[in-house]
C-alpha positions as CSV (number, residue, x, y, z in Angstrom):
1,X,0.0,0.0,0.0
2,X,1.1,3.6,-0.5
3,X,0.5,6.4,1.8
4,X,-0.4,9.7,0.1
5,X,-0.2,12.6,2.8
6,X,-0.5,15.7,1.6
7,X,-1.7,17.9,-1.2
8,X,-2.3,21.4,-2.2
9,X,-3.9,23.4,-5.5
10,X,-3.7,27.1,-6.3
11,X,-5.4,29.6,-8.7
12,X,-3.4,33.0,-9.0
13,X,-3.1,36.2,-11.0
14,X,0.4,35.6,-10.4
15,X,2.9,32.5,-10.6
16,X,1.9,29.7,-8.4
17,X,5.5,27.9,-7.9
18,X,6.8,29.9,-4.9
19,X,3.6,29.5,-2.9
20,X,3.2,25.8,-3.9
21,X,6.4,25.2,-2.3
22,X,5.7,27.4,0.9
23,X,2.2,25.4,1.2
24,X,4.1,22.3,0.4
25,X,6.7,23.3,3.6
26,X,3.7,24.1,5.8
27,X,2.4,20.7,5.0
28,X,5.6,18.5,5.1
29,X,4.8,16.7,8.7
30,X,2.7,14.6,6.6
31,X,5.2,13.3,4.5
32,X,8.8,13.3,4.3
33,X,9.7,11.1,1.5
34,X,9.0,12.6,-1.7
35,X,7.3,16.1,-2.8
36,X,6.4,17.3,-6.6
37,X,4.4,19.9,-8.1
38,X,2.8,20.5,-11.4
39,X,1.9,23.5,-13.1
40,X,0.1,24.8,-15.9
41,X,2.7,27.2,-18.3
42,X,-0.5,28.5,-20.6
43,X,0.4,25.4,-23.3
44,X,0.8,22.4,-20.4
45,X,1.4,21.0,-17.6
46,X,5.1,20.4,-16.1
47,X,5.5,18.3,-13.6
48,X,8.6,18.9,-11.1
49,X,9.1,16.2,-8.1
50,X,12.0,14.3,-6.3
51,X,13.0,12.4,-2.9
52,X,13.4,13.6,0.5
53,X,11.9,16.8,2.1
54,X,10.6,19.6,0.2
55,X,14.0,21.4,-0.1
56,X,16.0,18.0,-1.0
57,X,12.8,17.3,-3.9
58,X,13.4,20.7,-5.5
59,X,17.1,20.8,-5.1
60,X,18.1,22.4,-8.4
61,X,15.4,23.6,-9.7
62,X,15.0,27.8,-9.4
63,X,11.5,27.3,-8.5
64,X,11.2,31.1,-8.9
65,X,12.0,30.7,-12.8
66,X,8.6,28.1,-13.1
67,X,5.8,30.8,-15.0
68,X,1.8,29.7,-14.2
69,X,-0.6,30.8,-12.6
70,X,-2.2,27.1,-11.4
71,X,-0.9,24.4,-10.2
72,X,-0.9,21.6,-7.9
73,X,1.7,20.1,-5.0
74,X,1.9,16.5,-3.2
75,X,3.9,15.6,-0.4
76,X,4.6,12.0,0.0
77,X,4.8,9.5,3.1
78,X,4.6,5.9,1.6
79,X,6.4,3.0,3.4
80,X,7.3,1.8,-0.9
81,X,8.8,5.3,-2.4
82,X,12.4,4.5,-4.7
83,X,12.5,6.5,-7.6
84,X,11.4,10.7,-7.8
85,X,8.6,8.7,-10.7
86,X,7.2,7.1,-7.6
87,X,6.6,10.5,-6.1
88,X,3.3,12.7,-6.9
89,X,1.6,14.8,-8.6
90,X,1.1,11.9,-11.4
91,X,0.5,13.1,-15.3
92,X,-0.2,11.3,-18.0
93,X,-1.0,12.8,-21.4
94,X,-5.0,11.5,-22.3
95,X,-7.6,11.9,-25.0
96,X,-9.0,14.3,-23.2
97,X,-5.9,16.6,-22.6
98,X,-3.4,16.9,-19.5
99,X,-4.7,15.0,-16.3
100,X,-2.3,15.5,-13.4
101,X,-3.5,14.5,-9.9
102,X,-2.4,14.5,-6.0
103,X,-4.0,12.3,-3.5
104,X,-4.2,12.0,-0.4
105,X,-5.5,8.6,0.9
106,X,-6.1,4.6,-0.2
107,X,-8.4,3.9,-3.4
108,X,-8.9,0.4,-1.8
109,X,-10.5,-1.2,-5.3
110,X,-7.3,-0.2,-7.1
111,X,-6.4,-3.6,-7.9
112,X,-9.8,-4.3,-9.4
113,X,-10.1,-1.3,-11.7
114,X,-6.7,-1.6,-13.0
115,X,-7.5,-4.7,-13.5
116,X,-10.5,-4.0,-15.8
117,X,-8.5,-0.9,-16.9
118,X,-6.1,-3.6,-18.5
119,X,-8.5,-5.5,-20.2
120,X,-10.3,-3.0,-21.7
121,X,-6.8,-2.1,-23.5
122,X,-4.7,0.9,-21.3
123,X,-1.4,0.1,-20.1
124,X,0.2,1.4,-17.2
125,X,3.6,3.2,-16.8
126,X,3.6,3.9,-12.9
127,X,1.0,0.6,-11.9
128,X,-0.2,3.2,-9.3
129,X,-3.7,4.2,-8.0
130,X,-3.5,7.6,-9.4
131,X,-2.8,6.5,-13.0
132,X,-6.2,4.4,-12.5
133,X,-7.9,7.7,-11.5
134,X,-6.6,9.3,-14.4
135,X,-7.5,6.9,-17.1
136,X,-11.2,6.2,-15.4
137,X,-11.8,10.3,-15.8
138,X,-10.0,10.3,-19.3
139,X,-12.6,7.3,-20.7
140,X,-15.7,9.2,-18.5
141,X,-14.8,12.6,-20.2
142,X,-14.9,11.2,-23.8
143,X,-18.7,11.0,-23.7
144,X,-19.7,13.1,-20.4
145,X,-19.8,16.2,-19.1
146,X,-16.9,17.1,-16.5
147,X,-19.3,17.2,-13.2
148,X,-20.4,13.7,-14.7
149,X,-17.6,12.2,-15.7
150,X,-16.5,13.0,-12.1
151,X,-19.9,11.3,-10.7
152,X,-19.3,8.9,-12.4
153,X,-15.3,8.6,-11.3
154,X,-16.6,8.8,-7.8
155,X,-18.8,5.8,-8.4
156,X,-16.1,3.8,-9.3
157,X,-14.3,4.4,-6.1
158,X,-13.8,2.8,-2.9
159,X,-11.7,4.1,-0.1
160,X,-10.4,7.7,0.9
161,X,-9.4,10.3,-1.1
162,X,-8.6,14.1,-1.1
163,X,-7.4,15.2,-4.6
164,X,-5.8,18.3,-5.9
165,X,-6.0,17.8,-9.6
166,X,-5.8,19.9,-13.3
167,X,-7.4,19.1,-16.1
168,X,-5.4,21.7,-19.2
169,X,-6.0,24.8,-17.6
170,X,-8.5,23.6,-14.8
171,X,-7.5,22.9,-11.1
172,X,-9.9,21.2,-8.6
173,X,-10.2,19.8,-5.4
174,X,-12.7,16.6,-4.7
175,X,-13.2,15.3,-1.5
176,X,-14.8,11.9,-0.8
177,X,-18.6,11.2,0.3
178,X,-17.4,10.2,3.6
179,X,-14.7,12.9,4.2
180,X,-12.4,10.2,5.5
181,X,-9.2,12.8,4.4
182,X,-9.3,16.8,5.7
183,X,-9.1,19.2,2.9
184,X,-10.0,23.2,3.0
185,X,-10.5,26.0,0.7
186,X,-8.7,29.1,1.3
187,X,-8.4,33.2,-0.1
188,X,-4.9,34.1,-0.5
189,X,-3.4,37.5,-1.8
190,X,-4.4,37.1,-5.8
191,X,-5.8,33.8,-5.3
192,X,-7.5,30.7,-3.9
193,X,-5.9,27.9,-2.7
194,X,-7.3,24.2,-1.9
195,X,-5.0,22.1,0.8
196,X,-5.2,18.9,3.3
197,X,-4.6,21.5,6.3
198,X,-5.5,25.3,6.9
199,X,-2.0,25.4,8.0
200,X,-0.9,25.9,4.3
201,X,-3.1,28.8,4.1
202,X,-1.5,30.3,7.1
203,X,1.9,30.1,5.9
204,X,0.8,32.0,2.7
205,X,-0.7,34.9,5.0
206,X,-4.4,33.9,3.7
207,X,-7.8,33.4,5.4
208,X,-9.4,29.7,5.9
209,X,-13.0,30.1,4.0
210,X,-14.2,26.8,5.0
211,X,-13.8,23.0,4.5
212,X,-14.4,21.1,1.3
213,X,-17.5,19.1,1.8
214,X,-17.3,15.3,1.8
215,X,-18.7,14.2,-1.7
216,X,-17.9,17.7,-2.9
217,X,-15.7,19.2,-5.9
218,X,-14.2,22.3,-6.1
219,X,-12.8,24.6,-9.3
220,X,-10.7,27.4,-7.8
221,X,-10.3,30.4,-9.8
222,X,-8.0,33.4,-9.6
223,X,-11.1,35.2,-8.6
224,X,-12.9,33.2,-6.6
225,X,-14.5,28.9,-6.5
226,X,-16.9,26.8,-7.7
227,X,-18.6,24.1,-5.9
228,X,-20.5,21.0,-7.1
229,X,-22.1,19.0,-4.3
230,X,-22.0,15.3,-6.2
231,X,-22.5,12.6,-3.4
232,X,-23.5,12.4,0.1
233,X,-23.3,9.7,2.5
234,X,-26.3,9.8,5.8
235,X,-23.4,9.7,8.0
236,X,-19.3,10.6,7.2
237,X,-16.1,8.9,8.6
238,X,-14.1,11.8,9.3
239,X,-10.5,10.0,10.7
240,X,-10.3,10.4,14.4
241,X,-6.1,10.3,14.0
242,X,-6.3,13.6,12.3
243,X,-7.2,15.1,15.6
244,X,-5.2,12.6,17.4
245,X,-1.6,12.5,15.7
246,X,-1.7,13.2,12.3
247,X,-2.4,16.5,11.8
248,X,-0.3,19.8,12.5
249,X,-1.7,20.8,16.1
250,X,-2.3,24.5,14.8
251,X,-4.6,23.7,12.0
252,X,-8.3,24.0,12.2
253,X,-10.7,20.5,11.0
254,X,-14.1,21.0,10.5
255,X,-13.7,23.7,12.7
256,X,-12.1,22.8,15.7
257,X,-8.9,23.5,16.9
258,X,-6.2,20.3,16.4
259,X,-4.7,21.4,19.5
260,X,-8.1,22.4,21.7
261,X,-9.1,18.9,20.6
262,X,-5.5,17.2,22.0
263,X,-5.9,19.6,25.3
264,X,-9.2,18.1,25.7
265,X,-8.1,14.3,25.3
266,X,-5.5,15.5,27.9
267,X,-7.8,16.3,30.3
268,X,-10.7,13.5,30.1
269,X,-7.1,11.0,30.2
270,X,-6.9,12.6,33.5
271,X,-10.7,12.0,34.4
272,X,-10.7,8.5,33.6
273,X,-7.0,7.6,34.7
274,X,-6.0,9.2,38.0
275,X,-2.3,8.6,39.2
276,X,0.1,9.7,41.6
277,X,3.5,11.0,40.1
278,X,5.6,13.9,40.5
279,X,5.5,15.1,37.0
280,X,3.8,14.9,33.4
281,X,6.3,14.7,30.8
282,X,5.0,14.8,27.1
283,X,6.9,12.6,24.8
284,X,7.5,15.1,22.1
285,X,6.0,16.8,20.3
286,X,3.0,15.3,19.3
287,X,2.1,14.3,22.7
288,X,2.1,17.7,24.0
289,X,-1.3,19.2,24.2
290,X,-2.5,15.9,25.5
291,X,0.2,16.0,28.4
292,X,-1.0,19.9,29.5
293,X,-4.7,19.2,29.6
294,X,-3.4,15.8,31.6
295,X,-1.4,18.2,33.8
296,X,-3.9,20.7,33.9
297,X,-6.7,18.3,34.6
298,X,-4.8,16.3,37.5
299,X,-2.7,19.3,39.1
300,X,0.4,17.1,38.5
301,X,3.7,19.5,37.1
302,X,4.2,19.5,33.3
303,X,8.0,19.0,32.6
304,X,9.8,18.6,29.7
305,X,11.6,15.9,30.9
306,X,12.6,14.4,26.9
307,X,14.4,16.9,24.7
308,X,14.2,16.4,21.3
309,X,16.8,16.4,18.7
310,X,14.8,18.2,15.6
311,X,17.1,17.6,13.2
312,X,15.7,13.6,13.7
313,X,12.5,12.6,11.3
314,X,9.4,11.3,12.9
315,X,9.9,8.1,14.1
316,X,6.4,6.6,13.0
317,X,7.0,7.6,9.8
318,X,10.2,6.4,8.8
319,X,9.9,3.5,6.6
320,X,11.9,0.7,8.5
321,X,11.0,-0.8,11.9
322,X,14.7,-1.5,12.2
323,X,15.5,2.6,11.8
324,X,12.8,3.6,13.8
325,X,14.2,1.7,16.9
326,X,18.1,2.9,16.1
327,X,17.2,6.5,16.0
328,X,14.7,6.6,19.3
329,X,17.8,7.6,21.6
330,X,19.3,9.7,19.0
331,X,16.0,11.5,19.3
332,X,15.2,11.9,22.4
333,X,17.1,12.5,25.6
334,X,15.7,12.6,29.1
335,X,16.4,15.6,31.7
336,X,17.8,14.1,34.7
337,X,16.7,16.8,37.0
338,X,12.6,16.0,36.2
339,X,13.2,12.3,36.0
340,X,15.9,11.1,38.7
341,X,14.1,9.9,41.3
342,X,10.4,11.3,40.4
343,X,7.3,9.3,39.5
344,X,6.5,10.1,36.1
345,X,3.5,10.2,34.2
346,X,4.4,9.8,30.3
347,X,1.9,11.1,28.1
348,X,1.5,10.2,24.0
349,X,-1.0,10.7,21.7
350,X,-1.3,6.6,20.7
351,X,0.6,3.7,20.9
352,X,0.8,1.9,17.1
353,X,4.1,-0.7,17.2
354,X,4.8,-0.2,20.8
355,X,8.8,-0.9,20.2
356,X,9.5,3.4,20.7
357,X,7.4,3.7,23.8
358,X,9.2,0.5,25.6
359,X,13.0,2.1,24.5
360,X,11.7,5.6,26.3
361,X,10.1,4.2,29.3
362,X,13.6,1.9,29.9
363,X,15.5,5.3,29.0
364,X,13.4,7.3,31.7
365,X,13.9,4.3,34.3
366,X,18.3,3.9,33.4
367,X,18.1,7.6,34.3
368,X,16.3,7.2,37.4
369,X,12.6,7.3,37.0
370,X,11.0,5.6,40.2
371,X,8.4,4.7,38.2
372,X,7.0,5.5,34.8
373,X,3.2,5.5,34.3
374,X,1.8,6.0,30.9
375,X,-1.4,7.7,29.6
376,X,-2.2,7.3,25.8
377,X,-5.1,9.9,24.1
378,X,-6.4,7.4,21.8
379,X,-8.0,4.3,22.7
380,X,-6.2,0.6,22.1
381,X,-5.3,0.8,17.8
382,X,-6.1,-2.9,17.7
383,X,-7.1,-3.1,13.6
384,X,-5.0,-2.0,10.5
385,X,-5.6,1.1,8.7
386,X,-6.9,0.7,5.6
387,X,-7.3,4.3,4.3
388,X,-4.2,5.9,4.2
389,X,-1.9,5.6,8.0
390,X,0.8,3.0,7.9
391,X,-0.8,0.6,10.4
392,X,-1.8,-2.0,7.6
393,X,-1.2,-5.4,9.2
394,X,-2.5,-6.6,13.1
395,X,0.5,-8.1,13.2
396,X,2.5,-4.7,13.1
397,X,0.1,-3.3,16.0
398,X,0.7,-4.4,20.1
399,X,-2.5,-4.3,21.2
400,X,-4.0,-6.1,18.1
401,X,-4.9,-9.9,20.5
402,X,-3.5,-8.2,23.9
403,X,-4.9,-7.1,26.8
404,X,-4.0,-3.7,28.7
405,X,-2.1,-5.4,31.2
406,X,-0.1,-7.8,28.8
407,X,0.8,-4.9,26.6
408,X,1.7,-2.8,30.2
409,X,4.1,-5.8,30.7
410,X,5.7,-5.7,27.3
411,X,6.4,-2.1,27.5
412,X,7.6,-2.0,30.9
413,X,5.4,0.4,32.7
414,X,4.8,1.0,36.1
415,X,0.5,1.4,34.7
416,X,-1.0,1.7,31.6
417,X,-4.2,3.1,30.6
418,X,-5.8,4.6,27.6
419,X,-8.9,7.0,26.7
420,X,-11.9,5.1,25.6
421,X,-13.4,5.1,22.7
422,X,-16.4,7.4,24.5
423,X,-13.8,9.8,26.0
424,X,-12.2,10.3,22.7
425,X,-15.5,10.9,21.3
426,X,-16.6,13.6,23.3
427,X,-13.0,15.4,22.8
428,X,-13.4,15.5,19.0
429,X,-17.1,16.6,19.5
430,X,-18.2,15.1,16.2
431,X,-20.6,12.2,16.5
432,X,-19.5,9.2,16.8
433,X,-21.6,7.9,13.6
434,X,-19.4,10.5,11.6
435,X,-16.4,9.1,12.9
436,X,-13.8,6.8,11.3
437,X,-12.7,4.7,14.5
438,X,-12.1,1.3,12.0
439,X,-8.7,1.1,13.4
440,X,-9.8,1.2,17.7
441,X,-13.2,-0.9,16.4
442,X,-12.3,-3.2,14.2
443,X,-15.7,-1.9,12.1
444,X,-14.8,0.1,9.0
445,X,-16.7,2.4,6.9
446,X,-16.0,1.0,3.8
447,X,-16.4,-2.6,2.7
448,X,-13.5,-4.2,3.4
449,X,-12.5,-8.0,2.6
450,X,-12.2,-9.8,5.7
451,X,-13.4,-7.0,7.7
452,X,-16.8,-5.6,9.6
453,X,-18.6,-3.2,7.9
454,X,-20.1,-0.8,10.7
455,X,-23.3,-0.2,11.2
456,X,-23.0,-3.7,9.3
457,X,-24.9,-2.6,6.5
458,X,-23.6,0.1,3.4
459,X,-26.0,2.8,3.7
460,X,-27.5,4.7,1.6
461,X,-25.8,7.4,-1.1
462,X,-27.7,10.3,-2.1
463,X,-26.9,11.2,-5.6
464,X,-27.3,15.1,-6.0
């Protein structure tokens, strides 16, 4: 599977590279392994992308020199990326003009439509999802109008996805009827932009109008957007990790504050868990906000009692189990003033693999921690991922078959305990109907193979 993290579209009365790249920056905490953008010159569409951050990707290139005036940008996280042809935005050169796309989630039928693709005659270059996408619109355009050719598109796919995409001289966002994957529409000095996080508008000085609707495309213009409400589901699956981990803690979701939303988890962790410890140490930085509304909650001291080396990629996503667990005390390093001899309450935001946590919590104890008692703000992740998060096998995940206490015991803690699924819930304050929680449930949204469907029945799509 292939992760596809973050992606951005802008419509300017000026050229679109520099701010691409800024938004791109803004966005790269959901995916450091590849970036690209492509950009409409007034004849066609180049496409620009490489390896590594967003600097290392564009390394070379005078991204001030690229001329047009839309254009789209990716940033990559996939635990499969090799070449920079891997990396997105994807074009391919169709009947129907110039299709580049960016997405952002799992189309989980891939392997069935390119399958049919096949047959029917097209042959694939990159074998990718995307380059399905592109050759579905490309047939549907041939005899449809764009709004149905895209209804159409959307009919044909399962799973998550947020896409930035061109079409010639047309840039759009789509989002899909469950709203599985954040995306926004913002106004930006001589433009509108269209990005995973509202954090990309910040960083271009611009105003968040409001999020793109599940089942909803968007054209952006210079001047202003246009909005075509295709599909809605009776109830969404909006992906609880956004709020949890995956997001940038400063961005705004359906309008609600990442952080207020972490703050809160912090503080109903503290409801539902008591303990008696000298001092609340975040793991950082992710873990944070949850670790001040814990401390605020429970009148136990926040410390920064880890100190992180910044110059270290996230852990979780770094593609190798085997570098993940070499770089944890490179990362981080504990302050022996907060932890010698102190009870400690470590706080995260979840617990996926389990090997990091266990390396800290022995780090804390070499260093002196009389005991280490850790608080998680998500409930157990005891199910795979299916729509986009690199948690794809219950094999990969410790509390997939495990009880608290045997996973307490495996990670060496002093106590264990997580939010529920109820407390989590009420923190997000979005119903838990419009809630993706397939991961903390086992019940998924979409039909999986193998898996429970929740509310074990598809419901209904209203066609509009």
């Amino acid at each position: 599977m292939r992760e596809n993290c973050g992606v951005v579209a802008i419509a300017s009365h000026n050229n679109v590279a520099e701010n691409i790249y800024i938004a791109l920056m803004a966005l790269q905490h959901r995916g450091q392994e590849a970036a690209g953008m492509a950009i409409y010159n007034g004849g066609k569409i180049n496409n620009y992308k490489g390896l590594g951050l967003v600097d290392e990707a564009f390394k070379g290139i005078n991204i001030s020199n690229i001329k047009g005036n839309i254009g789209i940008g990716h940033v990559y996280y996939s635990i499969k990326i090799s070449s920079p042809e891997n990396a997105q935005p994807t074009l391919l050169h169709t009947s129907a003009g110039d299709i580049a796309i960016a997405h952002n989630g799992i189309i989980t039928n891939s392997k069935q439509l390119m399958e049919e693709l096949m047959e029917s005659g097209h042959t694939f270059f990159y074998g990718n999802e995307e380059e399905v996408v592109i050759y579905l619109l490309a047939d549907f355009l041939k005899f449809k109008s764009f709004e149905k050719a895209v209804k159409l598109l959307m009919k044909k796919l399962a799973g998550s996805y947020s896409f930035t995409f061109m079409l010639n001289n047309r840039v759009f966002g789509l989002r899909d009827a469950l709203g599985i994957k954040p995306l926004c529409i913002g106004k930006i000095k001589d433009g509108y932009i269209i990005a995973s996080e509202s954090v990309a508008i910040d960083a271009l000085g611009g105003e968040l109008v409001r999020d793109v609707m599940p089942g909803e495309l968007i054209e952006i213009f210079p001047d202003g957007y246009k909005s075509y409400k295709l599909m809605e589901e009776k109830y969404k699956a909006h992906c609880f990790f956004e709020y949890v981990y995956f997001a940038r803690a400063d961005s705004i979701i359906h309008n609600k504050e990442v952080y207020k939303v972490r703050e809160k988890l912090g503080e109903i962790l503290a409801r539902e868990h008591p303990v008696d410890a000298d001092y609340v140490i975040p793991i950082p930085d992710s873990g944070r906000a949850h670790a001040y509304g814990f401390s605020k909650a429970s009148g136990i001291p926040l410390a920064e009692g880890l100190m992180k080396n910044r110059y270290i990629a996230r852990t979780f996503i770094l593609p190798t189990q085997k570098l993940r667990e070499k770089l944890v005390q490179l990362k981080l390093n504990p302050v022996k003033s907060i932890v010698n001899g102190n009870r400690i309450v470590l706080v995260d935001d979840s617990i996926v693999r389990g090997t990091t946590i266990k390396k800290i919590i022995n780090l804390l104890k070499t260093h002196g921690a009389k005991e280490v008692h850790v608080r998680i703000g998500s409930p157990p992740i005891i199910a795979p991922c299916y729509f986009g998060i690199d948690m794809t096998t219950r094999d990969q995940l410790i509390a997939s078959n495990r009880s608290i206490e045997e996973v307490r015991k495996k990670i060496n803690a002093d106590s264990l305990a997580y939010i529920s699924i109820d407390g989590l819930v009420e923190a997000i304050g979005i119903d838990k109907k419009n809630l993706c929680l397939g991961c903390v449930t086992g019940e998924y949204p979409v039909k999986i193979e193998g898996e429970k469907l929740r509310f074990q029945e598809r419901l209904g799509i209203k066609w509009i």
